[in-house]
N, C-alpha and C positions, 0 to 999 in steps of 0.2 A: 504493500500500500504506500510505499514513499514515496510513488508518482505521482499520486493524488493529489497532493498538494498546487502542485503545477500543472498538473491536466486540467484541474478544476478552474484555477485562473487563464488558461489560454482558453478551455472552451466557452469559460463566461463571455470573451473578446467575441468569438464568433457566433455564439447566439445573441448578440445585443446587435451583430451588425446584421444577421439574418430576418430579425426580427423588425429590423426599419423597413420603409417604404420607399417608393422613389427610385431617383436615378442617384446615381454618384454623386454625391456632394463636392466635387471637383467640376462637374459638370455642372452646376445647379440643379433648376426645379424642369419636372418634365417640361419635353416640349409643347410649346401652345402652339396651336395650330391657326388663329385665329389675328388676322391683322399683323402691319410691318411691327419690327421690333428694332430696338437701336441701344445697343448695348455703351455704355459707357467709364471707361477705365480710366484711377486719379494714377497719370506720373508725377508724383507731389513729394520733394523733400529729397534728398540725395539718394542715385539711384543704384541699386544693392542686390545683392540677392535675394532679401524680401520681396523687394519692389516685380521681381521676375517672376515669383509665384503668383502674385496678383495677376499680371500680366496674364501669364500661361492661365490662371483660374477663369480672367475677364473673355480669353479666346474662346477656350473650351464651353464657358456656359455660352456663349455668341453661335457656335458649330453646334451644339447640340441643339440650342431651339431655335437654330435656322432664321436666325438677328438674322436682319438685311444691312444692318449699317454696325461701324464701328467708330466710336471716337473714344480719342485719349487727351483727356482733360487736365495738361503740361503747366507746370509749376518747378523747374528743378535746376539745382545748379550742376547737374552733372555726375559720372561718377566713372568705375572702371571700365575699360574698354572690353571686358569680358560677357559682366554681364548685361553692356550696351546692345554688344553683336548676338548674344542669346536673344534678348527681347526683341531686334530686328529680324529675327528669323524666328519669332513664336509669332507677330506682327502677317507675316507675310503667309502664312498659314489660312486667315482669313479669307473669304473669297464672299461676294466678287470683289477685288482690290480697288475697284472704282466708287467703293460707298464706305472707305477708309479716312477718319478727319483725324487730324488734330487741332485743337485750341490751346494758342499761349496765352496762357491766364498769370500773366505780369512777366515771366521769363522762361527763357530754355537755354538755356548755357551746356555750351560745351557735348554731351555725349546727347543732352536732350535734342539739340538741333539736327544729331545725327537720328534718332528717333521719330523723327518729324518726317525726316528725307524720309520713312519708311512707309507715308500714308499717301493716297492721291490728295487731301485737300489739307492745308494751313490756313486757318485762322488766327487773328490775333485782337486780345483786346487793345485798348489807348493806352497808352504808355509801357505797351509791356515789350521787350527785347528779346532778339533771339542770334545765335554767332559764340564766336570768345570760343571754339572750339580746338583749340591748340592742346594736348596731350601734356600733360605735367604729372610730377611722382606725387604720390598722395599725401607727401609732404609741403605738397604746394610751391615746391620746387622746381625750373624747366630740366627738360631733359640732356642729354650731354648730345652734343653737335652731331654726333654717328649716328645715337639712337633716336634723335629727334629724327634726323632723314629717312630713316627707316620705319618709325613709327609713322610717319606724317605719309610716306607712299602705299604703306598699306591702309591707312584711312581713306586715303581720297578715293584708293580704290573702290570699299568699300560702299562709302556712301556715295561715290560717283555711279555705283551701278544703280543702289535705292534712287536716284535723282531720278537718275535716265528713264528706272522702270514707273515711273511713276510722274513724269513729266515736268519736272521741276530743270530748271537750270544748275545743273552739277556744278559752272562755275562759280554761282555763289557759296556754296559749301565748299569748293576749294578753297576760297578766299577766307574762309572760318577757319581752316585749318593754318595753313602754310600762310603766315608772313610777307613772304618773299614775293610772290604770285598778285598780288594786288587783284583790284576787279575792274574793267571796260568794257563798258559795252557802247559800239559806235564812238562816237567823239564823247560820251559821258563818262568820265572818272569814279567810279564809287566809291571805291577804297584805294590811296595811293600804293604801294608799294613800300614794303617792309611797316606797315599796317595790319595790325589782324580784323577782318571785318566782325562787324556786329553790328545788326538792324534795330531799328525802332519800329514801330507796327506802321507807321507814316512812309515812311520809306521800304520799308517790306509790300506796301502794296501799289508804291511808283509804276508806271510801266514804261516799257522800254523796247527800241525797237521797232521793225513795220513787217508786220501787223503789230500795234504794241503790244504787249504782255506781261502781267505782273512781273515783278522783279524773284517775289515768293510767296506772300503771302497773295487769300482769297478772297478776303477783303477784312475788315474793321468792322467789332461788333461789339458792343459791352456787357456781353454777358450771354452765357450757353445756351439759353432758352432765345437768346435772338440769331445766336450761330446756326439752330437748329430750322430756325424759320426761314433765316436765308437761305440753306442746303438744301430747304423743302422737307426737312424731315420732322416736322413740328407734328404733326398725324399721328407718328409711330407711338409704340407703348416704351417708355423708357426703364431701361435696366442699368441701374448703376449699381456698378462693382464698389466695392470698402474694402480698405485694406483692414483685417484685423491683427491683431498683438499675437496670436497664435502662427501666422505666417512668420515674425520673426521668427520667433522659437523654431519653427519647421527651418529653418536657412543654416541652424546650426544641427538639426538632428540630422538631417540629411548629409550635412558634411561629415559625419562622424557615423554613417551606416554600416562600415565595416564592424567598427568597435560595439555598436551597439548588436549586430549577429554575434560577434565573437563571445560576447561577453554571456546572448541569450542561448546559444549550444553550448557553450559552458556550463551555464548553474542548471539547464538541465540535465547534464550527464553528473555533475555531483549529483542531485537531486536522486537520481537515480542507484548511485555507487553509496552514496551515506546513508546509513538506517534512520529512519525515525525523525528527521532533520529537513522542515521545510522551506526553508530561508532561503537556501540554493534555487529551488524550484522557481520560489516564489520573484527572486530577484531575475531572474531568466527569464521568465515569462511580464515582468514590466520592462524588462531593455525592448523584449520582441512587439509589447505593446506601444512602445514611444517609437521603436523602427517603423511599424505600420500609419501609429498616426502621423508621425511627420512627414510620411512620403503621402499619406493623402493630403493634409495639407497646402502641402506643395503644391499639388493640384498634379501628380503623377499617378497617383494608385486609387483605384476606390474598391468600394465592395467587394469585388467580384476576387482582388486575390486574399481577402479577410476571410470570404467564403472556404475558397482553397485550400485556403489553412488552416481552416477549423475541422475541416474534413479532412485532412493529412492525419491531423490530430488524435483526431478519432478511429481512424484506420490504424495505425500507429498502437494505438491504448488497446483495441481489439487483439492485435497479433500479441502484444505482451499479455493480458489478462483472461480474453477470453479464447483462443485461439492458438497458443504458445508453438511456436513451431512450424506453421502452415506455409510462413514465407510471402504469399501473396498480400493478404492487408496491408502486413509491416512496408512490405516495395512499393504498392501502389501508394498507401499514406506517403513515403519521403518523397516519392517521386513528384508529389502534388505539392507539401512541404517546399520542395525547391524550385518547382513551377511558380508556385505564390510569393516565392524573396524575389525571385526575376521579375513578375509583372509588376511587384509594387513598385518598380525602383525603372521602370521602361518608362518614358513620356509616351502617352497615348493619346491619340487627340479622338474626336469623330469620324467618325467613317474611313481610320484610318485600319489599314488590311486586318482582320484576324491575328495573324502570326506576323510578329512584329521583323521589320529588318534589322539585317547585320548590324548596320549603324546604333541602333534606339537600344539593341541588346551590346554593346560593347562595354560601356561603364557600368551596366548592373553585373555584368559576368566578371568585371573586373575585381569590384566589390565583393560579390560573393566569393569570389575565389579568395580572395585575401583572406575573406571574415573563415573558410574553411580552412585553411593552411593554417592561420593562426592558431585557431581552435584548434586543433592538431596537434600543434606543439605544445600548446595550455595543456590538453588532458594527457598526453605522453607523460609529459614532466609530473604534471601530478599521478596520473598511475605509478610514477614512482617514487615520488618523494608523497604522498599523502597518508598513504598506511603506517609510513616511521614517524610521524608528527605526531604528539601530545593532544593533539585539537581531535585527529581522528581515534582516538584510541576510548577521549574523553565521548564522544559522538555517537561510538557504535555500542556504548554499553548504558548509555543513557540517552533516552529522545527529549526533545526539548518542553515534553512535557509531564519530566519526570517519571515516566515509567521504565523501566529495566527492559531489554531489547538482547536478542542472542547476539552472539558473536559469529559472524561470517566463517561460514565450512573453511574448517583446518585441513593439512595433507591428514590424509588415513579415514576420514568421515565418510562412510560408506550412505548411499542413497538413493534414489530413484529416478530415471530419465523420466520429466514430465516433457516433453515431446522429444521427437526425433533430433538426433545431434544429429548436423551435418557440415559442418563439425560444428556449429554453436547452437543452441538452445537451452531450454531450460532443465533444471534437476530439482528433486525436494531433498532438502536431508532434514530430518525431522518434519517441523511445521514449517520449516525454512522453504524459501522459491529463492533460487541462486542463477543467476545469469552461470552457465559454465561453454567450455568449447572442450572438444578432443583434440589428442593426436594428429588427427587425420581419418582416423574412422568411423565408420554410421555405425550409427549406435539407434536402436529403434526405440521407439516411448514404452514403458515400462521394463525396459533392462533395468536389472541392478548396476549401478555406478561407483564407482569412491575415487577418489580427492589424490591425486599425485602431484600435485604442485599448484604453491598458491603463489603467484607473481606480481605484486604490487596489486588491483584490483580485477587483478585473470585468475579464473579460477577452471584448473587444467583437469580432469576427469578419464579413466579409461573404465571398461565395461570390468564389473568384479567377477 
């Protein structure tokens, strides 16, 4: 019964998510079938890896209830160019690309102006700026002569293609970026040379040129409910996205996914190996519940692999309890088990294929492989340093709530195959259920057995 402990809190996890309605809370609320829809996302406040969940959450609920429009409601001074180029390609995901806005509501500095380059329409209210996109360390220092050049050609590239695909004049965002390059268009000067450009909403929506043509922006409006009217899309039902305080928290559980599997196949394989002792279990099964919810969260995983892995669980808890030996549950349960760490940790949008690509599985396999290799080495090492330590000695002869517990099959304990060894399964000796393995040989369920060697928590058995 020392599973228990930790069977009972992982399956709690997956009957409380079995037992909700709906679609994935990454996706939002079902689809309404009923009238346009116009989703709208705050880039508000320095942008981060929080900021990206949003993002990814405000797309996904747009894709699943089939929003016609998107806008992102810009407020930012900027931030790493990592998680700028993620959120221009969770952006571009949208379709049709042609009912993509944004609004500068007072500024977009720096990676925000490249975030703009990523929609068909810029708006801007009075007085608000947009530019000042020059690359600096996050010390707010520039960067050194080599790596500015290098940094600054692979920007232009980037957002030179966002311009293009979306009809904006790339070389006003050159001019945001690179200094050097100045901006002319015809005999008019916008920004001299060895100037970094930045607009004001006045001059964002000068035109220039024959036929003229805004310079970037769509025109001057003071305030989002008049943005919407001008666009036409004043009719639709609005959905606006909120960033909540649980996204941040999601930005750091996510970065730390490995440690947090490592740490939960860890305390359940103590949970498993110590009598009487559910602390192990039980702290195993809250690292694998903080794993699951930060990758929903994030707006990567929902339901369906919570599901998975309540059923892995359960399969799992059958081959050990009720079933000991059969082989089949115990495989199918892991094999679902490790289906369900993969999806939660895949970005999955709408109507994106069944079985995910190469790509979207690289960094969850990457992850997972670490978090198993680790784990590997944690219980090696403890298989053999945990039976000589004081803690377990204290552990297996008292459970934590005081009651007296036997001591684990010594060499010479004679017993009973309670299923087929081939070569692992189970034995009884006494009242005792012993995880044991053979030699090498089958051994069928009800042979007599006994105990030739006991190796750190391997317990070695040949037929008596």
């Amino acid at each position: 019964m020392r599973f228990w402990p930790s069977a009972l809190c992982l399956l709690a996890i997956a009957t409380a998510v079995c037992a909700q309605t709906g679609t994935n809370p990454a996706m939002g609320a079902p689809r309404a079938e009923a009238g346009p829809q116009t989703v709208i996302i705050p880039i508000k406040g320095d942008i981060d890896g929080a900021l990206t969940f949003v993002v990814r959450r405000g797309v996904k609920i747009a894709l699943d209830r089939g929003a016609q429009h998107l806008v992102l409601h810009m407020d930012t001074d900027g931030g790493p160019v990592t998680d700028t180029t993620e959120i221009m390609a969770i952006i571009q995901r949208f379709k049709p690309e042609a009912n993509t806005y944004t609004l500068v509501d007072k500024k977009a500095y720096s990676a925000g102006s490249f975030i703009a380059a990523s929609t068909r329409h810029i708006y801007m209210v009075p007085g608000s700026v947009i530019g000042a996109a020059t690359p600096i360390l996050i010390t707010g220092q520039e960067l050194g002569e080599a790596v500015q050049a290098k940094m600054n050609s692979a920007l232009r590239a980037m957002v030179r293609a966002a311009a293009e695909r979306h009809g904006h004049r790339a070389e006003v965002f050159e001019a945001m970026i690179e200094k050097d390059r100045g901006l002319k268009i015809g005999d008019k000067v916008i920004v001299p040379e060895g100037e970094i450009l930045t607009l004001t909403a006045e001059e964002a929506a000068k035109t220039y040129g024959d036929p003229p043509q805004p310079l970037l922006s769509s025109g001057t409006v003071n305030s989002m409910d008049e943005m919407l009217a001008k666009a036409g899309l004043s009719g639709a039902e609005i959905i606006q996205v909120e960033q909540t305080g649980f996204e941040t928290a999601a930005r750091w559980i996510v970065s730390i996914a490995p440690i947090l599997l490592l740490a939960g196949i860890v305390g359940i394989y103590v949970e498993f190996k110590v009598p009487g002792f559910g602390l192990p279990g039980i702290a195993g099964a809250t690292c694998l519940l903080l794993f699951f919810f930060g990758h929903q969260i994030a707006g990567l995983s929902g339901h369906e692999a919570l599901v998975l892995f309540g059923i892995g669980i359960i399969l799992v808890a059958l081959e050990i309890f009720v079933f000991p030996g059969t082989l089949l549950p115990g495989a199918i349960g892991a094999a679902l088990i490790v289906t369900s760490l993969l999806m939660a940790m895949v970005d999955y949008y709408p109507r994106d294929p069944v079985i995910p690509e190469m790509s979207q599985l690289q960094r969850p396999l990457l992850n997972l492989t670490i978090s198993l290799v680790g784990a590997g080495i944690v219980i090696a090492f403890l298989a053999m340093t945990l039976p000589s330590t004081s803690l377990f000695a204290t552990l297996t002869v008292k459970s934590t709530s005081g009651r007296a517990v036997e001591l684990p099959a010594q060499v010479g304990d004679a017993g009973v195959a309670a299923s087929d060894l081939r070569p692992a399964g189970k034995a009884t000796f006494g009242d005792r259920l012993e995880d044991v393995v053979t030699e090498g040989d089958f051994i069928a369920r009800g042979d007599a057995v006994r105990v030739v060697a006991v190796e750190g928590l391997r317990i070695v058995v040949v037929r008596a």
